[in-house]
C-alpha positions as CSV (number, residue, x, y, z in Angstrom):
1,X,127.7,0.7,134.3
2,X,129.5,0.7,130.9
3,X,127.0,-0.8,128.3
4,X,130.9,-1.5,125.9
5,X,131.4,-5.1,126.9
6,X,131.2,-7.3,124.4
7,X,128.7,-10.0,125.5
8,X,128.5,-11.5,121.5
9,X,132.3,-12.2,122.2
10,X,131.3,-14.9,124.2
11,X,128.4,-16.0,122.2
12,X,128.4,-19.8,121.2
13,X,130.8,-20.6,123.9
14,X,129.5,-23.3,126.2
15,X,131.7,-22.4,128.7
16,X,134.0,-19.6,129.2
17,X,137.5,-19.4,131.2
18,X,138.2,-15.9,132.7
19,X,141.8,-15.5,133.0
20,X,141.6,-14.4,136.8
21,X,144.6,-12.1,138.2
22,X,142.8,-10.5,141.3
23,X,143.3,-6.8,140.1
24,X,140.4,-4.6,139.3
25,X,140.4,-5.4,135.5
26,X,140.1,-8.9,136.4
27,X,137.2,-9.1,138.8
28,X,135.4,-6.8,136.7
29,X,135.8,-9.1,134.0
30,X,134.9,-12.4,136.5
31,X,131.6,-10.6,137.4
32,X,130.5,-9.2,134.0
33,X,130.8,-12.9,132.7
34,X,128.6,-14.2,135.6
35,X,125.9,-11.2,134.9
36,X,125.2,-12.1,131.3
37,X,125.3,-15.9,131.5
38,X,122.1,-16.7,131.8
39,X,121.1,-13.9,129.2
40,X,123.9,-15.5,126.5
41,X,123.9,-18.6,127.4
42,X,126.8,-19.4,128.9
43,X,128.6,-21.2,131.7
44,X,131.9,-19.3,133.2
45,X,135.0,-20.7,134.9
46,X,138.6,-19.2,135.9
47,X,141.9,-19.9,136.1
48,X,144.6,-17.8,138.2
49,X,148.6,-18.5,137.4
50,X,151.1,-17.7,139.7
51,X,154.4,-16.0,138.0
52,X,156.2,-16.8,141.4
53,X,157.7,-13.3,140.9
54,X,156.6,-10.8,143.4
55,X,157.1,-13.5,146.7
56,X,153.8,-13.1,149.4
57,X,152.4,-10.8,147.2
58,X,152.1,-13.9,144.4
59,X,150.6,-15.9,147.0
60,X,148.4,-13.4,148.4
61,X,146.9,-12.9,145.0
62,X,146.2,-16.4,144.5
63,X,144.6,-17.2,147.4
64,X,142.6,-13.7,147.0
65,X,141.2,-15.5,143.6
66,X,140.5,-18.9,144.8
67,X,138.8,-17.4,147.7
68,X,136.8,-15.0,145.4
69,X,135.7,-17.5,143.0
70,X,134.8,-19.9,146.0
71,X,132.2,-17.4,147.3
72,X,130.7,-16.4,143.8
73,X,130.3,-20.1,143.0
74,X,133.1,-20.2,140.1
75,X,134.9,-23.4,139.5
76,X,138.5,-22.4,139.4
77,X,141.7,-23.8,138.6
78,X,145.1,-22.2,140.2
79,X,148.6,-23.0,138.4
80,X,152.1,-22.1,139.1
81,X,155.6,-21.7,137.3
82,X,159.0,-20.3,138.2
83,X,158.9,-17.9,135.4
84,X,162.5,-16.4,136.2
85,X,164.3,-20.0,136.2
86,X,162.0,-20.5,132.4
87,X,163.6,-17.6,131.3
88,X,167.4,-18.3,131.9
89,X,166.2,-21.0,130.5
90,X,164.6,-20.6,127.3
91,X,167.0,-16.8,127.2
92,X,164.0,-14.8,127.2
93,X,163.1,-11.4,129.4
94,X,161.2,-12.1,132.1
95,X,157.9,-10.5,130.5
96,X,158.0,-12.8,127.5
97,X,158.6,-15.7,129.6
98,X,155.8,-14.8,132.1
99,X,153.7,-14.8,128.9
100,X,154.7,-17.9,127.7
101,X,153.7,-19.7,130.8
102,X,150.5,-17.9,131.3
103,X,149.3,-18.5,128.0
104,X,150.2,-22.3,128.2
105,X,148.3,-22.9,131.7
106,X,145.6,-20.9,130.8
107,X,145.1,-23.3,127.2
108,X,145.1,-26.3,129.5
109,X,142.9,-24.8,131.9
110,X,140.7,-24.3,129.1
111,X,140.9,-27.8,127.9
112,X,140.6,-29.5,131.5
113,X,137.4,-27.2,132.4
114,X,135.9,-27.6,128.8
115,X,135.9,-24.2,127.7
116,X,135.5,-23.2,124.7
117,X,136.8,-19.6,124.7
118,X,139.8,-17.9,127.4
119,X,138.6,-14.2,127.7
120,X,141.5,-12.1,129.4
121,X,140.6,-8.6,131.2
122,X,142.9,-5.9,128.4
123,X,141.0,-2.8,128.6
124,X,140.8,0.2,126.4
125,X,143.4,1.7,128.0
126,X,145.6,-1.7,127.4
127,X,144.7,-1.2,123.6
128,X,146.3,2.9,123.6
129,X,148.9,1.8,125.7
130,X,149.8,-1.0,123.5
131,X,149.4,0.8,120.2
132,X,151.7,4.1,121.7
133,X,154.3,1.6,122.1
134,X,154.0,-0.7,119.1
135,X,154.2,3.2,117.1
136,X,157.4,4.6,119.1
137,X,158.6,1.0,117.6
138,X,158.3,1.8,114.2
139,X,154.6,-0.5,113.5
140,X,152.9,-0.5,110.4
141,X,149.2,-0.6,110.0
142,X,149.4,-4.0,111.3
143,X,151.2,-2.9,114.9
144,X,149.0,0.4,115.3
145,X,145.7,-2.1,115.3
146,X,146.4,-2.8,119.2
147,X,145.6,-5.8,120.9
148,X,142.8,-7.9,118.5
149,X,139.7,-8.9,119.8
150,X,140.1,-12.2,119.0
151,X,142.8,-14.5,118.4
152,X,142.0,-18.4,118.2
153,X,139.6,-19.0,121.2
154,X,141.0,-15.5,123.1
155,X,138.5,-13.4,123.6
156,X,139.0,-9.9,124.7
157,X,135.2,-8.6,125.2
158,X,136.7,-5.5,127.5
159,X,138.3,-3.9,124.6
160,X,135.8,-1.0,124.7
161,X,135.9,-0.7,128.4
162,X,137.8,1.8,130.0
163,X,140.0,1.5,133.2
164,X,137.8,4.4,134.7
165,X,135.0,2.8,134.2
166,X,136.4,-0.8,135.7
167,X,137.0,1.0,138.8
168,X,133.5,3.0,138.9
169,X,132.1,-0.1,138.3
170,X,133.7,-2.1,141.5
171,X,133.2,1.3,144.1
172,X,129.4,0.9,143.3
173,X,129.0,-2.5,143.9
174,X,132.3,-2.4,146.9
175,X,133.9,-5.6,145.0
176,X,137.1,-6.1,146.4
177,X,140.5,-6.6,144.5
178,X,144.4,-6.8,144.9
179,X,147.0,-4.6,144.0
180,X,150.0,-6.0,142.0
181,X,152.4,-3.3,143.1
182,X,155.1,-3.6,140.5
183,X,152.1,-1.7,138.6
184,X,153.2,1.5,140.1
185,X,157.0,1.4,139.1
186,X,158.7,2.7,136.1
187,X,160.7,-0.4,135.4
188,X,158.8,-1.4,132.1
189,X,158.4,0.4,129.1
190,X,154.8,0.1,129.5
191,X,154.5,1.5,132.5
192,X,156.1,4.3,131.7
193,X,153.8,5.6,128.7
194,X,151.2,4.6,131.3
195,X,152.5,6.9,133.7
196,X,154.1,9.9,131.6
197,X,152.8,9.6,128.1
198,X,149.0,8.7,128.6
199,X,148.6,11.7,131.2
200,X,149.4,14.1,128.9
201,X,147.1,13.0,126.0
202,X,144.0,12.5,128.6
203,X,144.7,16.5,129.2
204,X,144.4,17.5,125.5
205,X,141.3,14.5,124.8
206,X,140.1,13.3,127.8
207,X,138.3,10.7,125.7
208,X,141.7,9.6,124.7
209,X,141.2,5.8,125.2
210,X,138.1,5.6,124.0
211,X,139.3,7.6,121.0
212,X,142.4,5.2,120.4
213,X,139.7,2.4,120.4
214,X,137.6,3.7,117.6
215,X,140.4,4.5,115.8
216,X,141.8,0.7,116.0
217,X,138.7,-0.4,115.0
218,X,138.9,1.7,111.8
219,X,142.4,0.8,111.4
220,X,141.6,-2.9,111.8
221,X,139.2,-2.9,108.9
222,X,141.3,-1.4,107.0
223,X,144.2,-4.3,107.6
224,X,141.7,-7.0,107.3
225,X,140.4,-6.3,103.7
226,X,144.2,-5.7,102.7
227,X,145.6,-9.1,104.2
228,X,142.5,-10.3,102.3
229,X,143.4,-8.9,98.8
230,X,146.8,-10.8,99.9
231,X,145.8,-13.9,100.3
232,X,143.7,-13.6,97.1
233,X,147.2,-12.5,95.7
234,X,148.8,-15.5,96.6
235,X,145.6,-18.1,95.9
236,X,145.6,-17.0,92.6
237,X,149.4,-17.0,91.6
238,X,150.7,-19.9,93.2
239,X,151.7,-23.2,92.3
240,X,153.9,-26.2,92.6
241,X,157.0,-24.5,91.9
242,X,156.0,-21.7,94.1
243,X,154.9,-18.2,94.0
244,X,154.6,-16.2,90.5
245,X,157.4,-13.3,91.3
246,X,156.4,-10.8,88.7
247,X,152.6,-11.0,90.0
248,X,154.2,-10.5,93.5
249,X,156.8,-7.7,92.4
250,X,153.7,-5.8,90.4
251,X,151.0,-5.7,92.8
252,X,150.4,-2.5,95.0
253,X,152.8,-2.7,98.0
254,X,150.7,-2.9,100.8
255,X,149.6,-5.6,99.6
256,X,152.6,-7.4,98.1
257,X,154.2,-6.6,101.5
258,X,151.7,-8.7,103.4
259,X,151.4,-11.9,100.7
260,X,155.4,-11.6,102.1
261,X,154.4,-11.9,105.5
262,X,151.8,-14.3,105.1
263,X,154.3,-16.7,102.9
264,X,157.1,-16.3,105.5
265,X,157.3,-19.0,108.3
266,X,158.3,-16.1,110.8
267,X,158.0,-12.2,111.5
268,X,159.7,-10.2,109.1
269,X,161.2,-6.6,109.6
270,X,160.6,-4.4,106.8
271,X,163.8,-4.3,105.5
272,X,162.9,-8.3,105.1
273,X,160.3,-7.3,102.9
274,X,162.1,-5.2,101.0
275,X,164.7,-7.8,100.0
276,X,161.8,-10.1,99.2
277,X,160.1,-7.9,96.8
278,X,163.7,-6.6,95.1
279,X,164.4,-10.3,94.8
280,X,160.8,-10.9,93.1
281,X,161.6,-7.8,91.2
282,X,164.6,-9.2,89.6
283,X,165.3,-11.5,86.2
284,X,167.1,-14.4,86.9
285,X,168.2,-16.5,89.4
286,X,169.2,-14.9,93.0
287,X,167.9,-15.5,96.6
288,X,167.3,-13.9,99.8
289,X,167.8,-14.8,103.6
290,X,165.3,-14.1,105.6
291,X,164.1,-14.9,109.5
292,X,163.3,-19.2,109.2
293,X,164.3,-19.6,105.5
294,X,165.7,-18.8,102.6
295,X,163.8,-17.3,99.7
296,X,165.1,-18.4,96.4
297,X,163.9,-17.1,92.9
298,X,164.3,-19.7,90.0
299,X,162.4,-19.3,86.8
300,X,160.2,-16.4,87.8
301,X,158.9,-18.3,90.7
302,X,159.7,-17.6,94.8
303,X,159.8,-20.8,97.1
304,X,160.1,-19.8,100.8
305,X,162.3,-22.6,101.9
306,X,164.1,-24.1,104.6
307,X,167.0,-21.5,106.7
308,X,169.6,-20.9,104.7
309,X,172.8,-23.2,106.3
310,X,175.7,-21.1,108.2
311,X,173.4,-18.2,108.4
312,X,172.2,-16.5,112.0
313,X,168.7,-15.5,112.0
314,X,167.4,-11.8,112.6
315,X,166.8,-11.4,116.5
316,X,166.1,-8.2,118.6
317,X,168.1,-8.2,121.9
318,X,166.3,-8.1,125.2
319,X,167.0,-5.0,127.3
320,X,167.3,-7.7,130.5
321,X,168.0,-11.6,130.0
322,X,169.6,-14.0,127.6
323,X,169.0,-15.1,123.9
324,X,170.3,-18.4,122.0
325,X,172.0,-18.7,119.0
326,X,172.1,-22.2,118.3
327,X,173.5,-22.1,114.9
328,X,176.7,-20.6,116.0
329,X,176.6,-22.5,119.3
330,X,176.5,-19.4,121.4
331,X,174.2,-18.0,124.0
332,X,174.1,-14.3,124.7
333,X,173.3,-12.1,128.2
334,X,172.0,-9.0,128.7
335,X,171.7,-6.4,131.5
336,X,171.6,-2.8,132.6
337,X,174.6,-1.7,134.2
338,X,176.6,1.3,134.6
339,X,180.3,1.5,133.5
340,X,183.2,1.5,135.7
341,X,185.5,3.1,133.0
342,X,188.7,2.1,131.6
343,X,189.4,0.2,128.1
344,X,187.1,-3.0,127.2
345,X,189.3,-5.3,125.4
346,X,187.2,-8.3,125.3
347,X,186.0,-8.4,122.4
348,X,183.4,-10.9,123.3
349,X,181.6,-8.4,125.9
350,X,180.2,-4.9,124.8
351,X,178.8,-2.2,126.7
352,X,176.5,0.5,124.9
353,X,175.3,3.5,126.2
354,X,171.8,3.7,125.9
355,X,171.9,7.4,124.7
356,X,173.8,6.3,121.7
357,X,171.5,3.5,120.3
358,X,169.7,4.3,117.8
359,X,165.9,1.9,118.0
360,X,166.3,-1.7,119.0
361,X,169.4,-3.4,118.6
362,X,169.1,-6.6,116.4
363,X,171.5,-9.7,116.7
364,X,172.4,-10.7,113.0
365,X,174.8,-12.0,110.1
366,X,177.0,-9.5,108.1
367,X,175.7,-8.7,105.2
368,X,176.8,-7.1,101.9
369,X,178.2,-3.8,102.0
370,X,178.1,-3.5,105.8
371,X,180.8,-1.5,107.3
372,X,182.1,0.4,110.7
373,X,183.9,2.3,112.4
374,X,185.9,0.4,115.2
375,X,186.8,2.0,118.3
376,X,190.7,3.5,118.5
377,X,191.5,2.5,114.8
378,X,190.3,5.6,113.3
379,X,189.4,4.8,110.2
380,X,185.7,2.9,108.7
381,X,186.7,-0.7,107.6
382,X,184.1,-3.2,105.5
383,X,183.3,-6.1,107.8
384,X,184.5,-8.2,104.9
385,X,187.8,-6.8,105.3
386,X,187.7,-7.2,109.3
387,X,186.9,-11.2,108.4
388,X,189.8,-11.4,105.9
389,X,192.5,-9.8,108.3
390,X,190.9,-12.1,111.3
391,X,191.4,-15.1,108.8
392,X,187.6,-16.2,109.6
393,X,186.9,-18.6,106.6
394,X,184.6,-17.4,104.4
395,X,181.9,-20.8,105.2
396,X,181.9,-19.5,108.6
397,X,181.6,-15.6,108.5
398,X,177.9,-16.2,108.1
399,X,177.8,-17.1,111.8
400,X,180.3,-14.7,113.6
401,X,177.1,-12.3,115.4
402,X,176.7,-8.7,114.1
403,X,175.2,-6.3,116.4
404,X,173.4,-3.4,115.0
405,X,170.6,-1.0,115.7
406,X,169.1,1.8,113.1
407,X,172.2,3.6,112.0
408,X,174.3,0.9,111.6
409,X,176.7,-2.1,112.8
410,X,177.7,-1.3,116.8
411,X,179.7,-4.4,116.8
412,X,181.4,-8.1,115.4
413,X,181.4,-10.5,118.2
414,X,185.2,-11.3,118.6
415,X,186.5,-8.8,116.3
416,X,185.5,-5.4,116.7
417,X,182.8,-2.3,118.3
418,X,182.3,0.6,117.2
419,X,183.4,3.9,117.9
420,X,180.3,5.3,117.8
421,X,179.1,3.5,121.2
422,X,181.8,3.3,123.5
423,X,180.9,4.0,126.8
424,X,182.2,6.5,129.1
425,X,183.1,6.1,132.8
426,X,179.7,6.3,135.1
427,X,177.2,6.1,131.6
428,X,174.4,3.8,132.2
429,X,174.9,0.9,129.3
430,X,173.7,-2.4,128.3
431,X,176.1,-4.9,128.5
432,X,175.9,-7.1,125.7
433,X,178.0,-10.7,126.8
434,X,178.6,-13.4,124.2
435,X,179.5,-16.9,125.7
436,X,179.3,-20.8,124.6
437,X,175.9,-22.7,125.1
């Protein structure tokens, strides 16, 4: 039996909600709680959410937990939700919105049982997997921390726990489980360093998760006492009419970077940062636009305020599903597909070949100094000049969409794509449709 799980997790509790799936990770987690109750002086519950995704399987997992927690004496409450139908609506991928959902039934779970704490089941092999992902993405220290131990009243007391040893610890006591079999498909980007990358680094440290553990747990020290030199940073030069810039602008980056973040109403990219530290960097007046508001610089101070009007906020694209862009009044779909061939001239649809994208691709506003190549004109044209010969006003060139990934713009919803990624007859692409709310 593993002697990582992280009873003090749950210390102070009263009562704790396990977030109940059925799958090995799950029950381990269901029975671990019930073992040290008495010993930490807790009571346990669950909860079990149906995505509605995966048809009789869905149901069979449900009534696998209900009938599981019936015969260990658990109180448990089941919940429900279309997720796919939530995300057409809300224009997510069908991952985000399955989160969404879960996380919202579980918090009212929580509250209708009187639990103080929601432990969930992630493992230590959840933790590399997440972090190998959050560092092909480009993650600072922040990303490369994995999956926190705590967030608000999640616990995750498995952190330390490998998948191994979950399934060990079942086969010696023959506790039963389910099998969500989506797990063993290479749809999703997790699955796939689950499947491919993580193999590969268990042959050269077999210890690998429980390596990637330790070294989030050094990693995570590291960020905590640097977020807490930022907020220092920002306790001590702030005021009425805002943030001091030149303290910002000269205080080591790492942390300047993160008083950003922690001032900002929303995530920020780097390059977000960046702008935010040139601006404080500056004398005089200027601003910057930035995901949820606009950061203006007035008498060396920096007030984060409200979003900048006729300006589209920074959003990644979803490989699968939809995204809003209520400030321009348009709604965006995306899918996999494969390209029949022949000249797109709608220049309101685009289709990218995934080989020629460069990262993630990011819906936003022009901005200064951006230019392209577009397809069959042979020549690279500022997107200034693309607005002037379309005769888009300039009030309103703020919320024409620019597509764009790392190496550049790949298109101007209804006026241009780039040469760069046109698609040839049979490619596998994303096709990127822009349409009215």
């Amino acid at each position: 039996m593993s002697d990582r799980f992280d009873y003090s997790a749950l210390h102070g509790a009263g009562r704790v909600l396990c977030a109940v799936s059925g799958g090995a990770d799950s029950v381990y987690l269901l029975h671990r709680c019930l073992e040290g109750a008495r010993e930490h002086g807790y009571a346990v519950c669950a909860a079990h959410y149906n995505h509605c995704l995966r048809g009789g399987e869905s149901e069979r997992d449900e009534r696998f937990v209900r009938a599981l927690c019936e015969s260990w004496g658990v109180e448990c409450l089941a919940g429900r939700g279309d997720v796919a139908a939530y995300a057409a609506e809300k224009s997510l991928g069908t991952e985000e919105a399955a989160r969404e959902l879960r996380y919202a039934f579980l918090n009212s779970a929580a509250d209708a049982l009187g639990a103080g704490l929601i432990a969930t089941a992630h493992t230590a092999d959840d933790n590399a997997e997440t972090m190998l992902l959050n560092l092909a993405r480009g993650a600072g220290l922040r990303g490369l921390c994995g999956i926190p131990p705590r967030r608000g009243r999640l616990v995750r007391p498995m952190l330390e726990v490998t998948r191994a040893e979950v399934e060990a610890y079942l086969a010696e006591r023959g506790l039963e489980h389910v099998e969500d079999s989506t797990n063993a498909l290479d749809d999703y980007s997790r699955n796939r360093v689950r499947h491919l990358a993580v193999p590969v680094l268990r042959e050269i440290n077999p210890g690998f998760s429980a390596a990637v553990s330790r070294a989030a747990g050094l990693l995570r020290r590291d960020e905590e006492f640097l977020e807490l030199l930022a907020r220092e940073l920002i306790e001590r030069n702030s005021g009425p009419l805002g943030v001091d810039a030149h303290a910002l602008a000269g205080a080591p980056k790492p942390v300047a970077s993160r008083a950003v973040r922690l001032l900002a109403p929303r995530a920020l990219s780097e390059a977000h940062v960046e702008a935010v530290l040139r601006l404080a960097a500056r004398s005089g007046r200027g601003f910057a636009d930035v995901p949820g508001c606009r950061v203006v610089c007035e008498a060396g101070r920096l007030r984060f305020g409200s979003a900048a009007p006729g300006v589209l906020e920074e959003r990644p694209l979803p490989l699968e599903g939809g995204l809003e862009l209520p400030e321009a009044g348009l709604r965006v779909r995306c899918a996999r597909a494969v390209f029949a061939g022949g000249i797109n001239s709608s220049l309101n649809t685009f289709f990218f070949p995934y080989e020629n994208i460069c990262g993630t691709i990011y819906c936003t506003s022009a901005r200064p100094g951006d230019s392209m190549r577009p397809a069959r004109r042979h020549c690279t044209k500022k997107l200034s000049d693309l607005f002037a010969e379309a005769r888009v006003p300039a009030s309103k060139r703020g919320l024409v969409p620019v597509l764009r990934d790392e190496k550049g713009v790949l298109a101007v919803c209804g006026l241009a794509a780039s040469e760069r990624a046109q698609p040839r007859a049979g490619e596998s692409v994303l096709r990127v449709e822009f349409g009215e709310i």
